[in-house]
C-alpha positions in Angstrom: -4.6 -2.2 24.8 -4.0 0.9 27.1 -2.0 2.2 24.3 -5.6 1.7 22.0 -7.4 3.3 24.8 -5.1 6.2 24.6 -5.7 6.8 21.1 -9.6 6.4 21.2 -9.2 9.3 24.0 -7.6 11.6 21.6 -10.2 10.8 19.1 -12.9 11.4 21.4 -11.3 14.7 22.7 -11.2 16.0 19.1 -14.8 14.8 18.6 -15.6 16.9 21.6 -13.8 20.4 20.5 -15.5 19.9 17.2 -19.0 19.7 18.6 -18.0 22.5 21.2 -16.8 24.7 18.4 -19.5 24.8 16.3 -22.3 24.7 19.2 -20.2 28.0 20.3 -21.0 29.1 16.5 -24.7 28.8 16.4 -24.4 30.6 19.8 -22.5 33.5 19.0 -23.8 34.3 15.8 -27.1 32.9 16.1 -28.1 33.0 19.4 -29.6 29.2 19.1 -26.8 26.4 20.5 -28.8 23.7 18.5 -29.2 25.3 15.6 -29.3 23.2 12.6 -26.5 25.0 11.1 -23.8 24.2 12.8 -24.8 20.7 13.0 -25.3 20.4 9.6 -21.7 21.2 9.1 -20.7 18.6 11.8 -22.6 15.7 10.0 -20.0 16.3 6.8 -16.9 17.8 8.6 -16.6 15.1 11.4 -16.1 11.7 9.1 -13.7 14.2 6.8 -11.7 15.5 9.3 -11.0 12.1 10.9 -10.1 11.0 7.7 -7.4 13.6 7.3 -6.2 12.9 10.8 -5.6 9.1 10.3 -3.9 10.2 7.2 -1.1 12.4 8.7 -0.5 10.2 11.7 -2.5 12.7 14.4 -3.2 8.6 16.3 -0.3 7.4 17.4 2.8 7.4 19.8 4.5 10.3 18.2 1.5 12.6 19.1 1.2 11.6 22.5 5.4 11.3 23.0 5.8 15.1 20.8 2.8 17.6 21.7 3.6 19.6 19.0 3.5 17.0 16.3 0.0 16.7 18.4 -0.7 20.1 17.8 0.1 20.4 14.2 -1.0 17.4 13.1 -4.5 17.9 14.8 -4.3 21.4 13.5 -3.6 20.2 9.6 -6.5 18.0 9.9 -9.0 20.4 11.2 -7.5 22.7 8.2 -7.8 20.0 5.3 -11.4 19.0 6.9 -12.6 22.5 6.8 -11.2 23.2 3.1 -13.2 19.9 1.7 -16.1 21.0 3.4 -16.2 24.5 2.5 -15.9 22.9 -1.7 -18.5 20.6 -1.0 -20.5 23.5 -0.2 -19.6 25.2 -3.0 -20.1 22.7 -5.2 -23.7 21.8 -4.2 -24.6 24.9 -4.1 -25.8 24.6 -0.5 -25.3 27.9 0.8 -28.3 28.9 1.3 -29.2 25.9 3.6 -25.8 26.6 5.7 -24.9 30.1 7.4 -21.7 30.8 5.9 -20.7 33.1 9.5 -21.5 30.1 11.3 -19.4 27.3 9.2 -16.4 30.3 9.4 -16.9 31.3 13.1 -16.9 27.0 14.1 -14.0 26.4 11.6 -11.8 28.8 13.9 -13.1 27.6 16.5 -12.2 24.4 15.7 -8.8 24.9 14.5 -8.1 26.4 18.1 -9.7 24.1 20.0 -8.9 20.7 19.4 -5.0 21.3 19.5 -5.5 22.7 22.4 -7.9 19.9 24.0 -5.2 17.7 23.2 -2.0 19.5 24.6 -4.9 19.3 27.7 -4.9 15.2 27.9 -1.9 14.6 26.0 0.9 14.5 29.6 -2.2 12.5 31.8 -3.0 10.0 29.3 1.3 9.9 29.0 1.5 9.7 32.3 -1.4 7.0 32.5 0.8 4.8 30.6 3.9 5.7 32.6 5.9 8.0 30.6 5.5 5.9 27.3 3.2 4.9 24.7 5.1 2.0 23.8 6.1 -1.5 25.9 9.4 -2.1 25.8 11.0 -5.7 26.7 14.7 -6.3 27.5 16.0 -9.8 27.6 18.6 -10.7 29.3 21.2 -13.2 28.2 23.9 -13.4 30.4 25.2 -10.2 31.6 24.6 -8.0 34.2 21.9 -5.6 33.8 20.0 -3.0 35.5 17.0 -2.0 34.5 14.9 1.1 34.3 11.5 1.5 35.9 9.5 1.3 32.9 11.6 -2.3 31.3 9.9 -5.2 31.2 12.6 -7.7 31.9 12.6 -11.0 30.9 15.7 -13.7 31.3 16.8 -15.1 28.6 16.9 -18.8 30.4 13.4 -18.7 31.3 12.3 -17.9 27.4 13.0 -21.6 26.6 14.8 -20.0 23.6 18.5 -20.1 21.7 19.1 -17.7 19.8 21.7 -19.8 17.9 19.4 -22.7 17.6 17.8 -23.1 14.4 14.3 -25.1 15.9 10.8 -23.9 15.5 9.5 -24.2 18.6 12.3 -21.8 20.3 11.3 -19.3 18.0 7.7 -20.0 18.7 8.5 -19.6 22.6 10.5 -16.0 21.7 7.2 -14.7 20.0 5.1 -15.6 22.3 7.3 -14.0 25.3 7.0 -10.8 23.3 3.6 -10.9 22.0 2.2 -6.6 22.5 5.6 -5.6 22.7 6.8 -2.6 20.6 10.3 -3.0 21.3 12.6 -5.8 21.7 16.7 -4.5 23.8 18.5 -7.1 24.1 21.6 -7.4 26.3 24.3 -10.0 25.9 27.4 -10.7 24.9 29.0 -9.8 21.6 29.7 -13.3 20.8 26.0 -13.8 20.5 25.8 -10.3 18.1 25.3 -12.4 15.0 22.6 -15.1 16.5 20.6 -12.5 18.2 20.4 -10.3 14.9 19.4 -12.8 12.8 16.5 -14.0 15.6 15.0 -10.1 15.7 14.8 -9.5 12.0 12.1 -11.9 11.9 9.9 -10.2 14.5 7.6 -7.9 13.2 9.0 -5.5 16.2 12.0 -3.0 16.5 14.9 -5.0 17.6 17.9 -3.7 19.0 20.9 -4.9 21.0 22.1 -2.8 23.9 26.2 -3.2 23.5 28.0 -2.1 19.8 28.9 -4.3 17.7 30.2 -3.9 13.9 28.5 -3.5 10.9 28.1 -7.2 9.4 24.8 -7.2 11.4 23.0 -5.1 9.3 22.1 -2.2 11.8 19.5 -0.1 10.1 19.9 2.6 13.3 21.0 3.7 16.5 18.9 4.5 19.6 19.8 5.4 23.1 18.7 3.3 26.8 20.0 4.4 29.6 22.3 6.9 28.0 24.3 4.2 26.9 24.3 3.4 22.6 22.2 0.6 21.2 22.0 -0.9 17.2 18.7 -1.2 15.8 18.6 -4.4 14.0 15.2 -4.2 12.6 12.1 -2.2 12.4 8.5 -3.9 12.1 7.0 -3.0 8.9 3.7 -1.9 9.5 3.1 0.9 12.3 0.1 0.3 14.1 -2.1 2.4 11.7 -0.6 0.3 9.1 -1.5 -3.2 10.9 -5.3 -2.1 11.2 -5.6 -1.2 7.6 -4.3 -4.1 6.4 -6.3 -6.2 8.8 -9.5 -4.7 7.7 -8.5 -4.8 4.2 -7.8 -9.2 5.1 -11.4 -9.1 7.0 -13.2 -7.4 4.2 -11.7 -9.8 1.3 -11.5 -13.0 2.9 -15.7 -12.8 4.0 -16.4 -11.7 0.7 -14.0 -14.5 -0.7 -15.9 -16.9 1.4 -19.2 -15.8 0.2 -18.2 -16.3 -3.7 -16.4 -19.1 -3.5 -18.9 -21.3 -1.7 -20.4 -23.2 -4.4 -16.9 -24.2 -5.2 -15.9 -24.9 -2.2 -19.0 -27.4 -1.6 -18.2 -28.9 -5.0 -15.0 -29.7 -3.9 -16.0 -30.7 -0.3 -17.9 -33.4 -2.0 -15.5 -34.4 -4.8 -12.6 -35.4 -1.9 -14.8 -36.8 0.1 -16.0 -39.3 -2.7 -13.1 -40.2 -4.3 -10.9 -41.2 -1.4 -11.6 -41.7 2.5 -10.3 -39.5 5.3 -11.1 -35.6 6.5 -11.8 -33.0 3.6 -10.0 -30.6 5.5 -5.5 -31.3 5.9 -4.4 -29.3 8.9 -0.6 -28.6 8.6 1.8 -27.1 11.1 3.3 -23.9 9.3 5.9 -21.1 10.4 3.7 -17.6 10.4 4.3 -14.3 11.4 7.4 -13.3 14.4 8.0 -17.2 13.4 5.1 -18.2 15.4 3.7 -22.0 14.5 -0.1 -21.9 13.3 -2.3 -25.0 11.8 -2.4 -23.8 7.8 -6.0 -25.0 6.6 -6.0 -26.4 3.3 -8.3 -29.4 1.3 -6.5 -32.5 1.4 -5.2 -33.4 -2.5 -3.3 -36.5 -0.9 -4.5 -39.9 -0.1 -4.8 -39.9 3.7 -2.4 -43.0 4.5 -0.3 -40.9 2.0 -0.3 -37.1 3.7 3.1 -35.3 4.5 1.9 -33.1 7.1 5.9 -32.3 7.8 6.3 -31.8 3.6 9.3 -33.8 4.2 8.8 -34.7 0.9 8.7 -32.2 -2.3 5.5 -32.6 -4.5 6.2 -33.4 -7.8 4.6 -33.4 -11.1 2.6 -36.7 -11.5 3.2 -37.6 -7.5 1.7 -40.9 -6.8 0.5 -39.2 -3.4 -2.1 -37.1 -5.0 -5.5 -37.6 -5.8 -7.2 -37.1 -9.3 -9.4 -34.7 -7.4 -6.4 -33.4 -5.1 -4.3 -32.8 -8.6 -6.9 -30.5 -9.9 -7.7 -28.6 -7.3 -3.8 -28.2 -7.0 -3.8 -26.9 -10.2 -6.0 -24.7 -9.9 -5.3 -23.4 -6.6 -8.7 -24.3 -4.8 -6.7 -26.8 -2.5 -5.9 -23.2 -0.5 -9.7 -21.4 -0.3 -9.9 -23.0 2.9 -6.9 -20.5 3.8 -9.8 -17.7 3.7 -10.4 -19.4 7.2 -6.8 -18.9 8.8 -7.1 -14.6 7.5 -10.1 -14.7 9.3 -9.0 -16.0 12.5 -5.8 -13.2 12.2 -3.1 -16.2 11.6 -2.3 -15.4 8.0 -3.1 -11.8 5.6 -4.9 -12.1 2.1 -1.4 -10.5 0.7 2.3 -11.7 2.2 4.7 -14.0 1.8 3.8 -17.9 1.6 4.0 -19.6 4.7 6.0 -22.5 4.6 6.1 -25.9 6.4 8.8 -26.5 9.1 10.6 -29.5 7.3 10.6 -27.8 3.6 13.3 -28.2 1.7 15.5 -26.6 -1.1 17.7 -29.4 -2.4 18.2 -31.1 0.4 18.7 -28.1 3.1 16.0 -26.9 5.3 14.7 -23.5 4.2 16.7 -21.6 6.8 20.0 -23.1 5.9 19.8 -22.0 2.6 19.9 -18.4 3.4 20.3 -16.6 6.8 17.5 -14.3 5.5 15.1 -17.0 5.7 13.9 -16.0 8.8 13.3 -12.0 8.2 10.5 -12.7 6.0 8.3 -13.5 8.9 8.2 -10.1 9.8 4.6 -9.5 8.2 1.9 -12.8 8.3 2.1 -15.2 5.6 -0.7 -14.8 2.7 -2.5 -16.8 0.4 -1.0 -14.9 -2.2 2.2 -13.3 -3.1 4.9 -10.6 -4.8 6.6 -13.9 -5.2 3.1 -16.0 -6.9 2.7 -13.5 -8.9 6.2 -13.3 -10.4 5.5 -17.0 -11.1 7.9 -18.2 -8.2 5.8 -21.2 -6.5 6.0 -25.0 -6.5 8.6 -27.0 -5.6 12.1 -26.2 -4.7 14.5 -28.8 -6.2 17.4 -26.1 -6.2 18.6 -23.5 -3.6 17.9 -21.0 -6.6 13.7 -21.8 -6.4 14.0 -20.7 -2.8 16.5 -17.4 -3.1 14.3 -16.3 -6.1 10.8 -16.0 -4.0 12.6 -14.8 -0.4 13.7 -12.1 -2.5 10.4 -11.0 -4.1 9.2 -11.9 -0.2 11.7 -9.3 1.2 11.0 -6.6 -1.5 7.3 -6.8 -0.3 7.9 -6.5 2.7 10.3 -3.5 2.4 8.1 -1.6 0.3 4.5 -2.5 1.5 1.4 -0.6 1.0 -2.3 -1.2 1.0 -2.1 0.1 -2.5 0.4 -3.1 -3.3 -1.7 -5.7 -1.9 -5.0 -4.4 -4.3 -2.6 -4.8 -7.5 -1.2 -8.3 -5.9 -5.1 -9.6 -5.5 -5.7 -8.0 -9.2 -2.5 -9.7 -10.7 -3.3 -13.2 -8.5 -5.9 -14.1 -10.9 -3.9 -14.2 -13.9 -1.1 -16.3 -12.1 -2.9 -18.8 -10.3 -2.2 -21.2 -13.8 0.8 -21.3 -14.1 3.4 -23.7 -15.1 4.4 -24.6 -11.7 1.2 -25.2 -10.1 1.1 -28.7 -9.0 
């Protein structure tokens, strides 16, 4: 949160110079500080130039950590913002309206000012948040350590976690311990290299362990603490900038996916609930995001004395389990609308990989047995829809095979995300949602 406010000062700082710059304009060449010049150009250049700046990264830890990425950046953006503004000009025609001296004389201004405003605030708000923009947790698991004023240490015993272990709820316990944090040192013994690794790579946070260790972990980098060597064993996807994108991109969606689908999802309200008694709504226990455990939403296609809310049991064509109204709606997808629901609350995305219950199966072995990769998907929230759906990889998972074949197309999503992929997944969703294996 202090990290938020930090950024929001920055913004405000630069929406400051701007209106100082071009109040200075009207001033100097006018002789009228409220002029409606200069604050005609504000009204267009303001929105454009904070475009360009959440484009090249001027919000973020960098700038505050690096003053002259600050500079540039900020710099760049007052540049880009002044160059669209100037051809929107030209291409209205609006010249006339707007004193060319005065959009030139607040442009300079401006591309001065705010880089300088923020070397100004950049070291107190740094300071503010004690030397870094970023939280940094080190869990210890039996070794000696000694930390450095700005760790936040944790003990691995006190966690309620194993990083061997393969059970839900420890992994549940290590998100939650971590929740906020931006990055994850862990110190322990190199016996314990190979659990740990596989743990961090499905956190959606920059894990690293603090002693070397070889390459079968899969180090992606090395970083320094306490000028001694650490591996970086993953790297969150998204960056911050990233994460609030893609949330507004879920919020947007899912209310206006609520909205449409609301006659159907009356209709089939009312269908379960006259063709068989219990609750419209099944609420199942599901492995999300940093493998935290959230209830999944979805309408209940089962009888209720019938319901595997642990999916113990793979779903199969003509299951005796489902309803006539559950099979169709199965079919047909609408059994997860109610999903909408869980991207609302922040618990799942509109676009990631499926999230699965904690007893599924692929021929006979629980999902993380299968493959010790299992786990990395978590790294970004589950969706409603998929790389994997849409490649046609969904029902049931009678071979090992069915499971490697989506975790793959899961992992590839998640390597090579961008808002621009989720609009083509929603696009190509529609055309998939009939498939052959939708039961």
């Amino acid at each position: 949160m202090q990290r938020i406010r930090s950024y929001l000062t920055l913004a405000l700082a630069d929406f400051v110079a701007l209106v100082v710059s071009f109040v200075a304009a009207n001033t100097i060449y006018l002789q009228q500080p409220a002029a409606d010049h200069g604050f005609t150009v504000l009204l267009v250049m303001v929105p454009i130039y904070f475009c360009f700046a959440a484009i090249n990264s001027s919000y973020g830890g960098e700038a505050l950590l690096r003053q002259e990425k600050s500079f540039t950046r900020s710099a760049q953006a007052v540049l880009f913002a002044g160059t669209a503004v100037a051809l929107i000009v030209f291409l209205l025609k609006a010249g006339n309206e707007v004193s060319r001296a005065v959009f030139v004389i607040g442009w300079v201004l401006a591309i001065v000012g705010v880089p300088m405003l923020r070397l100004a605030i950049a070291r107190p708000l740094l300071n503010r948040m004690g030397g870094t923009p970023y939280s940094r947790v080190v869990i210890v698991d039996g070794v000696d350590y000694s930390p450095a004023h700005d760790d936040i240490v944790m003990q691995l015993s006190r966690i309620g976690f194993d990083p061997a272990s393969t059970d839900p709820h420890g992994f549940h316990a290590l998100a939650a311990a971590v929740t906020n944090a931006d990055r994850i040192v862990i110190a322990t013994m190199p016996e314990r290299y190979a659990a740990w690794s596989t743990a961090l790579k499905g956190i959606a946070v920059k894990g690293e362990l603090l002693s070397p260790g070889d390459d079968k972990l899969g180090i992606v980098g090395v970083g320094r603490h306490q000028n001694r060597p650490t591996m970086v064993i993953s790297h969150g996807p998204l960056t911050l900038r990233d994460r609030i994108t893609k949330r507004l991109f879920d919020m947007v969606i899912a209310s206006i996916g609520l909205v449409a689908a609301s006659p159907v999802l009356l209709a089939a309200a009312i269908a379960i609930k006259l063709e068989s008694k219990g609750p419209i709504l099944f609420m199942q226990k599901r492995i999300g995001r940093d493998n935290k455990i959230f209830e999944c939403c979805k309408f209940r296609s089962m009888y209720t004395d019938r319901c595997d809310a642990d999916a113990a049991q793979l779903t199969t064509k003509n299951d005796p389990r489902v309803t006539k109204v559950g099979d169709f709606i199965r079919k047909t997808s609408i059994d997860e609308l109610p999903q909408l629901i869980n991207v609302l609350r922040g618990e799942m995305s509109i676009v990631g990989p499926r999230p699965h219950a904690m007893s599924a199966k692929a021929a006979d072995q629980l999902y993380w047995d299968v493959d010790t990769r299992y786990r990395h998907r978590h790294s970004m929230k589950p969706g409603l829809t998929g790389l994997a759906q849409v490649r046609g990889f969904r029902g049931p998972t009678d071979r090992t095979e069915d499971l490697t074949n989506r975790l793959a197309s899961d992992l590839e999503y998640v390597d090579r995300w961008s808002i621009w992929m989720d609009f083509y997944l929603v696009a190509r969703t529609a055309t998939a949602l009939f498939g052959k294996n939708a039961f």
